[in-house]
BAVOVEX-379275 format. One record per residue (C-alpha): residue in one letter; x, y, z. Coordinates in steps of 0.1 Angstrom, whole numbers, padded with zeros to 4 digits, always signed. Example, Ala and Ser with C-alpha at 12.3 -4.5 7.8 and 13.67 -1.06 7.14 Angstrom:
2
a+0123-0045+0078s+0137-0011+0071
//
This chain:
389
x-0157-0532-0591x-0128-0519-0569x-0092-0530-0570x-0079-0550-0546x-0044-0539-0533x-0030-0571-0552x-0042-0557-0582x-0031-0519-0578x+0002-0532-0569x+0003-0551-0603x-0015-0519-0621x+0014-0499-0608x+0040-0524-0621x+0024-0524-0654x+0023-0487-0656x+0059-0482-0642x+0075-0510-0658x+0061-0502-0695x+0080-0468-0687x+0109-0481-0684x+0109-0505-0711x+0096-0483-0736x+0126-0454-0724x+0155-0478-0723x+0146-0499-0757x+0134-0468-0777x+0137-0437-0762x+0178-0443-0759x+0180-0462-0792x+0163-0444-0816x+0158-0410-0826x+0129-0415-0850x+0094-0402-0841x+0077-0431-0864x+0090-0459-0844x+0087-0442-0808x+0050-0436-0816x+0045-0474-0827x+0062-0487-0796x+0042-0464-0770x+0014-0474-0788x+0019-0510-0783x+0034-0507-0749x+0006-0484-0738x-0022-0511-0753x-0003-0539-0729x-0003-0515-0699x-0041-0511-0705x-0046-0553-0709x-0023-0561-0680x-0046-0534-0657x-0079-0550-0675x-0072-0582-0675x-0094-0595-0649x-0122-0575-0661x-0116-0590-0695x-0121-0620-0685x-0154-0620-0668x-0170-0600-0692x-0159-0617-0726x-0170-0651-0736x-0148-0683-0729x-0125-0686-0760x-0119-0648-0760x-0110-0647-0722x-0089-0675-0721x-0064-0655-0749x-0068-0625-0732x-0052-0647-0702x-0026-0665-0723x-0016-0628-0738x-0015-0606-0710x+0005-0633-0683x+0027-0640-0714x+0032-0608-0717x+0034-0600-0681x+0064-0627-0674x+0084-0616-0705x+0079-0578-0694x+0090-0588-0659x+0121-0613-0675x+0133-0579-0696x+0128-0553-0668x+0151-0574-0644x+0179-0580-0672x+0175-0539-0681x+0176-0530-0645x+0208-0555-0638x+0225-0540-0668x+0219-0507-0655x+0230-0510-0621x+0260-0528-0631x+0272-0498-0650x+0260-0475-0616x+0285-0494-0598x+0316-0490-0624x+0304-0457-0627x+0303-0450-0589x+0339-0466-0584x+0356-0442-0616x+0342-0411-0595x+0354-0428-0560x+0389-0431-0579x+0394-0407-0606x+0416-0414-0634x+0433-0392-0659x+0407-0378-0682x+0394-0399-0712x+0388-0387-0746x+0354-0378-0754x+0331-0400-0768x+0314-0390-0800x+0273-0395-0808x+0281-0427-0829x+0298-0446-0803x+0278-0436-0776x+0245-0450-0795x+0266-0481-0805x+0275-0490-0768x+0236-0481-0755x+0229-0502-0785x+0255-0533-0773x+0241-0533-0741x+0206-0534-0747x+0208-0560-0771x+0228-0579-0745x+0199-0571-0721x+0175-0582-0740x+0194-0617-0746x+0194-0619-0711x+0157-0611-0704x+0147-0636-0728x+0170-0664-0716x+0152-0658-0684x+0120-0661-0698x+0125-0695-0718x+0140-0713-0685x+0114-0696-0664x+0089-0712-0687x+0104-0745-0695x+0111-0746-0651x+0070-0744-0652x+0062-0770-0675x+0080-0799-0666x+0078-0822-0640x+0078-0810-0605x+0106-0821-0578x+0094-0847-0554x+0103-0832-0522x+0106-0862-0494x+0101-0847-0459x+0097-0877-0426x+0073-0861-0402x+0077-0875-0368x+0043-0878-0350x+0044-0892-0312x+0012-0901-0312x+0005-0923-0342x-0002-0955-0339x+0032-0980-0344x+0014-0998-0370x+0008-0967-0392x+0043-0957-0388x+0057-0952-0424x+0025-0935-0434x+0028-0918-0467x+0010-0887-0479x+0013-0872-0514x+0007-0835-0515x-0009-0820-0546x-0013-0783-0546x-0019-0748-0565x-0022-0771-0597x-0044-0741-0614x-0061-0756-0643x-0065-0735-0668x-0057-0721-0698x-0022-0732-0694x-0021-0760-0676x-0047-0788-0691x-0048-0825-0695x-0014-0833-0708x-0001-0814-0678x-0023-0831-0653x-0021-0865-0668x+0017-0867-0662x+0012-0848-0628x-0007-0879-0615x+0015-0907-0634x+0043-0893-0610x+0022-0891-0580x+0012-0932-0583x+0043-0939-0590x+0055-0926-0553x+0029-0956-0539x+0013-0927-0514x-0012-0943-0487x-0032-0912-0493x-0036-0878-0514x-0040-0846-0502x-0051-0816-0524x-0045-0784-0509x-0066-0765-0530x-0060-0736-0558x-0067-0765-0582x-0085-0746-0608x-0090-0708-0622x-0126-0721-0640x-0156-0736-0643x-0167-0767-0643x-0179-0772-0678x-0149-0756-0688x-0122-0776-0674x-0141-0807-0653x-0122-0828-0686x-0088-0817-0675x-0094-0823-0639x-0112-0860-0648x-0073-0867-0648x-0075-0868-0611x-0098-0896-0605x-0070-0919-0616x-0052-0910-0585x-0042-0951-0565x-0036-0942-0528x-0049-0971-0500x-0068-0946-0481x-0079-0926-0512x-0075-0893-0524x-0092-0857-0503x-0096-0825-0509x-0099-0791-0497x-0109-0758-0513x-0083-0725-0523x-0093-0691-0526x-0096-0698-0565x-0115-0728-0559x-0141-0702-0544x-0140-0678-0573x-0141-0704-0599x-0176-0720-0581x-0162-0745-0550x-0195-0760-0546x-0197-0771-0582x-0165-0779-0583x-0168-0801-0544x-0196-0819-0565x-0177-0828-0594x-0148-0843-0577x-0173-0860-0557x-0184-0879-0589x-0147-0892-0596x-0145-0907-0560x-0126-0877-0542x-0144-0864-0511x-0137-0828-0497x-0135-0821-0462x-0153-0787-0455x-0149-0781-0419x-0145-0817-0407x-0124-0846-0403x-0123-0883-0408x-0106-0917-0395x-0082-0927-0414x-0069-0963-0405x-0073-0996-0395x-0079-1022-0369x-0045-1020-0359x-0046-0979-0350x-0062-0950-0367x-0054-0912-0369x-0082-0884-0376x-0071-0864-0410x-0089-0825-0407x-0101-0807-0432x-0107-0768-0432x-0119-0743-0462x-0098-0715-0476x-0086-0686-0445x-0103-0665-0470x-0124-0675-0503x-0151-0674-0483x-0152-0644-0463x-0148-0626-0500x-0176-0640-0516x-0196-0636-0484x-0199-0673-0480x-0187-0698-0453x-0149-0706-0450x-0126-0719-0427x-0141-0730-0395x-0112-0746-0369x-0140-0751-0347x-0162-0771-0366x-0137-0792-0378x-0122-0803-0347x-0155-0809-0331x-0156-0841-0319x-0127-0856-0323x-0108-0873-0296x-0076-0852-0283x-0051-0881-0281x-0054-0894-0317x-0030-0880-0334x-0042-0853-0364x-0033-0843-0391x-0046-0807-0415x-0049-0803-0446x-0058-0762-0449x-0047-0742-0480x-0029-0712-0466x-0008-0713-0442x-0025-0694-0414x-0033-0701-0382x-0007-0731-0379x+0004-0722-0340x-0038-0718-0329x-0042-0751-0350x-0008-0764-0331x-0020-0757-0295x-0055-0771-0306x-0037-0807-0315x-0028-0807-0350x+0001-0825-0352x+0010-0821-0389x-0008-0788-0409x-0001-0796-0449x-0007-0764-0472x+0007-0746-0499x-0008-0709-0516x+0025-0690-0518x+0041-0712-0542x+0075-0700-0523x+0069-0665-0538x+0071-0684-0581x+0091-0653-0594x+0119-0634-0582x+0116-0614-0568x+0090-0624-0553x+0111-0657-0539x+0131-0632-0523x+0100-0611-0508x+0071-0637-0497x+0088-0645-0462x+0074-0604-0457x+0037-0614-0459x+0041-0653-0447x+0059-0665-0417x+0053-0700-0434x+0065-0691-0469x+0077-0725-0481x+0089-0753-0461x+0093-0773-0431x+0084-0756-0397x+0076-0765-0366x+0057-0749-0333x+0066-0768-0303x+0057-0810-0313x+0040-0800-0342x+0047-0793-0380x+0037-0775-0409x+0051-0779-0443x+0043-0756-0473x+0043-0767-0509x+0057-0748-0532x+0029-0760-0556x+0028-0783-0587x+0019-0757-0610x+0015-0720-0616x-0003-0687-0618x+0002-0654-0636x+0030-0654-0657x+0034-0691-0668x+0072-0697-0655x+0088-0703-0624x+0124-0688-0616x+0139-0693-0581x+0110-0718-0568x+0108-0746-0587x+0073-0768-0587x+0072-0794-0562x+0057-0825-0556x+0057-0835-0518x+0058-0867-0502x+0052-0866-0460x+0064-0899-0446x+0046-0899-0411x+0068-0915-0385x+0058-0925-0347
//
């Protein structure tokens, strides 16, 4: 099966990064073949399962797959935690080295062999204390509870008596093997405790099947809003079997919108609340995905509307087509640096509140995680929209 350029980027990273590990933690540090042999080995072996990985885990059975997953993203945030600490150590000592030649001094006295391994020693020991300070709050920043984010949406044409109109975003929860019933039982305890009117789920909610992990997302069905609780599919939604998955939510009284929209309301004033698939799960799997079209169809132009669509794409055709309020999430505001720093390259939307003309998008950073299971620079999120007229 080919890569996808996602996954030869992270092949790449594997293979460059293992490099550079293995040359400043062994290579500089010791001399001895024995040891340099049993760290490329074990090195080389985590190279191979990070590259694998996905491959892994379709072709083994459940239990085996879901270690191979725990391992290799372990492994794959700790590798990334130590690589940034090695490579701030190093360019730290570029710069003082950089400003001795830009100013030259009288000459030191040389350095003997003992000292020099002593001081390569000092400072990868103080690298790797750094690397694995990163990795600890990066993971305990993933675990616990999310920040509520409040945001007040102001929508001209709702109706005055829904002004006040609260929606709870849930998004990018990706139950799995990390992230299980615990996680999602406290996940919704927080969410009913911000008294939403209604819950959105913006897809990415799991990475597995039904009979897998339909226990941990049970958790779910004891979401209290008024108007109820809706979904819409993620890209992994797709991959992990959306219609299954559709059906099963179904069954704990949580409807999906697939291309179409619904009243949401009373007597007193209504607003039509639109619901598209993923901007790509479909097209992948060569199955039907997000359709603009379809799920406007019908609807009347001055109620006010409001989307729920995973990624953030196509917010200024959905603006100019009447959507006053798009809701998404799927970057998780880039999860890691230094990716945080990167994601506003491939998203215009990365993480926030925007707008286009009257109307607004905002994206989630997401409740939970993927990959590596920690979070440094863009902390979890859970978002409460306060609709306004």
């Amino acid at each position: 099966m080919p890569l996808s350029p996602f996954s030869l980027l992270i092949a790449l990273g594997a293979v460059l990064g293992h490099l550079y590990l293995f040359r400043r933690l062994v290579w500089n540090l010791t001399s001895r073949r024995g040891p340099r042999i049993v760290a490329a080995l074990v090195l080389g072996f985590m190279t191979l399962v990070l590259i694998a990985r996905r491959y892994l885990q379709r072709t083994l059975p459940e239990a085996p797959g879901d270690v191979v997953e725990l391992v290799s993203y372990s492994w794959m945030g700790v590798a990334l935690c130590l690589v940034l600490a090695l490579a701030g150590v190093d360019l730290g000592r570029a710069v003082l080295a950089l400003g001795r030649r830009l100013r030259p001094a009288p000459a030191a006295p040389a350095v003997d062999a003992d000292r020099r391994r002593f001081l390569s020693q000092a400072t990868a020991g103080g690298a790797l204390a750094l690397g694995g300070g990163l990795a600890g709050y990066g993971s305990w920043r993933a675990f616990t509870a999310p920040e509520v984010t409040e945001v007040v949406v102001r929508i001209p044409k709702l109706p005055r008596s829904l002004d006040g109109f609260s929606i709870v975003q849930l998004t990018d929860l990706h139950v799995g093997p990390f992230i299980q019933r615990r996680f999602m039982d406290e996940l919704v305890r927080r969410a009913n405790a911000l008294k939403p009117d209604l819950v959105a789920i913006t897809g990415d909610m799991v990475d597995g099947t039904v009979p897998r992990l339909g226990g941990f997302v049970a958790a779910l069905g004891n979401l209290h809003a008024r108007y109820g609780s809706f979904f819409v599919t993620g890209n992994h939604d797709y991959s992990s079997g959306a219609e299954d998955w559709v059906a099963h939510l179904g069954s704990l009284g949580i409807p999906s919108l697939r291309n179409r929209h619904v009243r949401i309301g009373d007597a007193g004033g209504t607003f039509d609340l639109v619901g598209v698939d993923d901007w790509h799960g479909g097209r992948r799997l060569g199955q039907k995905g997000y359709d603009l079209d379809l799920a406007l169809a019908g609807r009347d132009p001055e109620r006010a509307a409001v989307l729920l669509a995973h990624q953030p794409a196509n917010f200024k055709v959905a603006a100019e087509r009447g959507v006053d309020l798009q809701i998404s999430g799927h970057t998780h505001g880039g999860q890691l640096f230094p990716m945080t720093a990167l994601i506003g390259l491939s998203w215009e939307h990365s993480a926030g509140h925007y707008r286009h003309g009257d109307s607004h998008i905002y994206v989630s950073r997401g409740c939970g995680f993927w990959g590596p299971p920690m979070r440094l620079g863009s902390p979890p999120e859970l978002v409460k929209l306060v609709l306004t007229s």
